[in-house]
MIDOSE-1310 file (N, C-alpha, C; in nm, 2 decimals, decimal comma, always signed):
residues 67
xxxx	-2,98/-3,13/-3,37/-2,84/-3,14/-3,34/-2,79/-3,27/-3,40; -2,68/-3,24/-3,48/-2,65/-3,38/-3,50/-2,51/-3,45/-3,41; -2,47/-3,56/-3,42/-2,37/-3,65/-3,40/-2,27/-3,58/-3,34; -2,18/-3,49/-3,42/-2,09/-3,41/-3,45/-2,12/-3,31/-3,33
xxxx	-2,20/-3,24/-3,32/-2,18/-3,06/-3,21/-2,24/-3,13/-3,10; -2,34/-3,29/-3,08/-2,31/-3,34/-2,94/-2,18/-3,35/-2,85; -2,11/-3,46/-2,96/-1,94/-3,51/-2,91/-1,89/-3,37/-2,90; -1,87/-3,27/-2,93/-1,80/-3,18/-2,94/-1,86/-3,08/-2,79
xxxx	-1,95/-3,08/-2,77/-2,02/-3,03/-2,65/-1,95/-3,10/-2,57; -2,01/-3,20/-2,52/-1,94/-3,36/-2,45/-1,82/-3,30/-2,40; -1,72/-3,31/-2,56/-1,55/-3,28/-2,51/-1,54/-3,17/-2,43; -1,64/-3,07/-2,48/-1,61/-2,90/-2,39/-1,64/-2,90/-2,24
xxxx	-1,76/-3,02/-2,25/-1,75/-2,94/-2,07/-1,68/-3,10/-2,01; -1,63/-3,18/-2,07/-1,55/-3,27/-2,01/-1,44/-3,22/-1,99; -1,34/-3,12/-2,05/-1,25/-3,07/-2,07/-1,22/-2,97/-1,93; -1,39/-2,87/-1,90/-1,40/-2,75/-1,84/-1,37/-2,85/-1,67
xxxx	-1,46/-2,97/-1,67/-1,49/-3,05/-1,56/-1,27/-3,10/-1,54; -1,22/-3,09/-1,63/-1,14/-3,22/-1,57/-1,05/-3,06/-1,47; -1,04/-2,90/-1,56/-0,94/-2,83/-1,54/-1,00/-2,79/-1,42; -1,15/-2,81/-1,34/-1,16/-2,73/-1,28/-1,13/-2,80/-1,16
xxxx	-1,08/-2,95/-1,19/-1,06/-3,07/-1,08/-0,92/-3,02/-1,06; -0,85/-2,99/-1,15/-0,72/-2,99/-1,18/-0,69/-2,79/-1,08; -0,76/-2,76/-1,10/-0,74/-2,62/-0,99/-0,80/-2,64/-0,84; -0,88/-2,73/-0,84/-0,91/-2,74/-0,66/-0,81/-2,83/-0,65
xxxx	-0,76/-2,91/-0,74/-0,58/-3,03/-0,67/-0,50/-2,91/-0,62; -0,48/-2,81/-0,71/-0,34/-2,73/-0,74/-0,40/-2,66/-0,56; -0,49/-2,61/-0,57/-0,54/-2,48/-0,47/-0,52/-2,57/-0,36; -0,55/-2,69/-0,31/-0,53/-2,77/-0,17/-0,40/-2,81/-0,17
xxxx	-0,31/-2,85/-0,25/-0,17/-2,84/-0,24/-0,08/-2,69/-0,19; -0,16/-2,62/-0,26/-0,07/-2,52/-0,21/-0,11/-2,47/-0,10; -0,23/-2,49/+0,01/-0,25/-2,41/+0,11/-0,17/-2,59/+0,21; -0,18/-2,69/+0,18/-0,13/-2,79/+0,21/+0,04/-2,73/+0,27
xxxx	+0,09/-2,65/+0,19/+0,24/-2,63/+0,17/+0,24/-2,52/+0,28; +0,18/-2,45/+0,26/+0,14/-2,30/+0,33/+0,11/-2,37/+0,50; +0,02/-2,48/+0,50/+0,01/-2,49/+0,66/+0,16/-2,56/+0,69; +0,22/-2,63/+0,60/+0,34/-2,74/+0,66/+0,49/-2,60/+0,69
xxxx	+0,45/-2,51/+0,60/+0,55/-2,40/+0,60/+0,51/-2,36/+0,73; +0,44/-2,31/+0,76/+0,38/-2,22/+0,90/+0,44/-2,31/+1,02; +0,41/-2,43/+1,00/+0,43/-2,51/+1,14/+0,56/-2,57/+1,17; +0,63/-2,53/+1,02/+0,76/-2,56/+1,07/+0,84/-2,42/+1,12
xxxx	+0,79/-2,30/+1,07/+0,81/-2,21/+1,13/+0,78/-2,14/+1,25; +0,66/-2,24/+1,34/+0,62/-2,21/+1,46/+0,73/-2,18/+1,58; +0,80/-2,30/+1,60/+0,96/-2,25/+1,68/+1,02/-2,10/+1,65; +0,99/-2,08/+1,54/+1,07/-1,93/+1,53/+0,96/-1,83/+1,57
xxxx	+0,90/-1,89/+1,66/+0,82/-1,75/+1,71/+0,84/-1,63/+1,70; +0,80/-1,50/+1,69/+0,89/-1,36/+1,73/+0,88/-1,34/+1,84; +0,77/-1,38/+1,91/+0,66/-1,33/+2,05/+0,79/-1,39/+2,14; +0,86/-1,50/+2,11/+1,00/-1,56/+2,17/+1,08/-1,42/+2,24
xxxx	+1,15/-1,47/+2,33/+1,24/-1,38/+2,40/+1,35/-1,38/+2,31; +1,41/-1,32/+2,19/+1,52/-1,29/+2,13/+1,57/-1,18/+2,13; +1,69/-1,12/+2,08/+1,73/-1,04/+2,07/+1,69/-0,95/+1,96; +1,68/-0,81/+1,99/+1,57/-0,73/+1,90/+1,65/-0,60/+1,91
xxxx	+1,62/-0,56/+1,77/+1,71/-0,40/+1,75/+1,65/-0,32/+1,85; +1,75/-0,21/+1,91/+1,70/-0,14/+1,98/+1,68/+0,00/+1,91; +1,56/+0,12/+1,97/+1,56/+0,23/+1,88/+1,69/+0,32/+1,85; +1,69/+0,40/+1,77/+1,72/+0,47/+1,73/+1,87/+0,36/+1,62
xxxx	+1,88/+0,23/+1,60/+1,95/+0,15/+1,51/+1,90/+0,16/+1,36; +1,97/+0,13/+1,30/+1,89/+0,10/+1,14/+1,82/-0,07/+1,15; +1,75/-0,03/+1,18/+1,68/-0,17/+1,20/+1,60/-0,26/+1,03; +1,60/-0,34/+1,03/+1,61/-0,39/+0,90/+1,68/-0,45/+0,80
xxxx	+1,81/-0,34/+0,82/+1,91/-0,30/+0,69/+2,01/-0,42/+0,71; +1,97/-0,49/+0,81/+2,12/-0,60/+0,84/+1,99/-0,74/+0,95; +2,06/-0,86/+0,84/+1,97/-0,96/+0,91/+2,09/-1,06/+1,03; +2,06/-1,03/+1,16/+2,17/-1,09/+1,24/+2,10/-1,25/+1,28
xxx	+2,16/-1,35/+1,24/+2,14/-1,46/+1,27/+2,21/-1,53/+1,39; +2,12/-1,57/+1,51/+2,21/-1,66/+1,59/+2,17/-1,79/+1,58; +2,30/-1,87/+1,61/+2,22/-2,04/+1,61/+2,30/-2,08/+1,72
């Protein structure tokens, strides 16, 4: 082997090493987001005593917000 297809080896799995660093960042950010989303939506429990369509309604078709 000469000089040349060492460096160039080198750069390939330097390259493979930095993207694969660069997808476990991305992958813990996003479950990061995912727990901070969840726990700010914990208060909106459903299990909560709210007001809930009753049968025979079109239930779905209309989102009623109270605040």
């Amino acid at each position: 082997m000469d000089i040349a297809s060492i460096a160039s080896a080198a750069s390939e799995m330097k390259a493979a090493e930095t993207q694969y660093a660069a997808n476990i960042k991305v992958m813990k950010m996003a479950l990061d987001s995912q727990k901070a989303g969840l726990s700010l939506l914990s208060p909106l429990d459903v299990s909560a005593n709210v007001n809930r369509a009753s049968e025979g309604t079109a239930k779905g078709s209309m989102v009623d917000i109270l605040a």
